[in-house]
N, C-alpha and C positions, 0 to 999 in steps of 0.2 A: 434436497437442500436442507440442512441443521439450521434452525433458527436457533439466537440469540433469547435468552432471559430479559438482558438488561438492552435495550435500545441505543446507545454508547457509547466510548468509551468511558470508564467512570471520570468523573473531574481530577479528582486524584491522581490517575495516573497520567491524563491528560495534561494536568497540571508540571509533572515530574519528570515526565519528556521534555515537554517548554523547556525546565529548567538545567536538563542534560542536555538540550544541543547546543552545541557547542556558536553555532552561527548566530543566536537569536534570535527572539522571536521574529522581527521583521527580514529575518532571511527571506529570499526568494524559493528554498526549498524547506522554510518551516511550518509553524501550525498554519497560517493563513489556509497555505498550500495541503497542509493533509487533515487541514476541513474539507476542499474541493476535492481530493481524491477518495474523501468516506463515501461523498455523496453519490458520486459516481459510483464508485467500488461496489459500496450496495445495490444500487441500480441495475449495476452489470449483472454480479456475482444470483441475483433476484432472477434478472432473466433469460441466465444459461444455466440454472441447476445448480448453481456453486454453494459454496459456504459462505452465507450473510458475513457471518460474526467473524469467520478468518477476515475476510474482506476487510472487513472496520476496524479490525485489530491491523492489516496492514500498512492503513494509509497511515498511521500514528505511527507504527515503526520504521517502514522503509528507507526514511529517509533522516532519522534522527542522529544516527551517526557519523554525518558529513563533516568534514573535518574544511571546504571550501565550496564555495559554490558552483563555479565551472567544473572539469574533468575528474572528478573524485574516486580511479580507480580503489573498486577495495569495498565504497559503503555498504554494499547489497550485504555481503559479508560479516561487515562488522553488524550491519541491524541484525542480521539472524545470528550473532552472537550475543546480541542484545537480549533479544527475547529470550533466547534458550536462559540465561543470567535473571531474568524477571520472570521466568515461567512461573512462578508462584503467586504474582497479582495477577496472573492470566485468569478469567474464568471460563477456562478450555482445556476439552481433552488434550489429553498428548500425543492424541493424534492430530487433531486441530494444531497444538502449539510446532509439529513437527511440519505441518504443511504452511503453517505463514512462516515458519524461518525458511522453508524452501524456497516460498514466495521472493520473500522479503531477498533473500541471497542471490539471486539469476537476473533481480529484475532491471540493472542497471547495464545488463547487456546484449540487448536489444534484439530477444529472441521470442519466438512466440511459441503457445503452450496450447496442447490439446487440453490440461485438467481445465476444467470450468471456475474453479475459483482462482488458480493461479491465473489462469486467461484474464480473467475481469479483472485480478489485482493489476497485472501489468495495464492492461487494457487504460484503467483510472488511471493511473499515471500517468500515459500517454496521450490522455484526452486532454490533461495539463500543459502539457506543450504550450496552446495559446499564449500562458504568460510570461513567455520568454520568445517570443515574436514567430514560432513555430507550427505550422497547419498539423494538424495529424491527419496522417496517410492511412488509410483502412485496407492495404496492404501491411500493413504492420501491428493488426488486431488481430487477436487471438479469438476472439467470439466476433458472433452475429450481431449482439446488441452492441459492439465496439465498432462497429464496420459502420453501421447502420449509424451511430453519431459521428461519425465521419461527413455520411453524405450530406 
């Protein structure tokens, strides 16, 4: 597991998402929402081996991109074009920067991952379901500790 320097995301950049998505902040897939998927993301990404700091960098971008809030073929996509475009406020290797655009790209199509941090990214995501009247199914979890909030 790589841990993080800074515990995170800085406000700034935090800040400058808010201000690129395009839906608002009280979107149903904005910051509200990718507070609840850091906290999970870390949680997961902590107890399957994964990358903390990809993780926390994910829940900020995956979903910054949406251009509506129902069926938004395309965003995974466009966040991991995001990042790759801000890879320089990143404070992440390029290997790191390479695996949350991977992340961030696959995850809005409902597959599941043997890497451990891609797992927990999808994973937190998934566990968000609740707030759009959705159970999450732990047949649809990529990890152990994803399954496991499930039950």
């Amino acid at each position: 597991m790589t841990a993080s320097p800074a515990l995170t995301v800085p406000d700034d950049l935090r800040d400058d998402l808010t201000r690129h998505f395009r839906l608002g902040r009280h979107s149903i897939h904005g910051p509200a929402h990718w507070e609840r998927v850091q906290a999970h993301a870390e949680r997961l990404a902590a107890a399957s081996g994964g990358d903390v700091s990809v993780a926390r960098y994910f829940a900020w971008f995956h979903d910054a991109e949406r251009h509506d809030e129902w069926y938004d073929t395309g965003h995974g996509e466009r966040a991991a074009t995001l990042v790759r475009a801000w890879r320089a406020r990143l404070p992440l290797t390029d290997a790191q920067v390479d695996l949350l655009a991977r992340a961030c790209a696959r995850h809005e199509l409902g597959e599941l991952s043997a890497d451990p941090t891609i797992g927990a990214c999808w994973d937190a995501d998934r566990l968000e379901l609740t707030r759009v009247g959705i159970q999450p199914d732990a047949r649809y979890m990529s990890t152990a500790a994803g399954r496991d909030a499930c039950a």
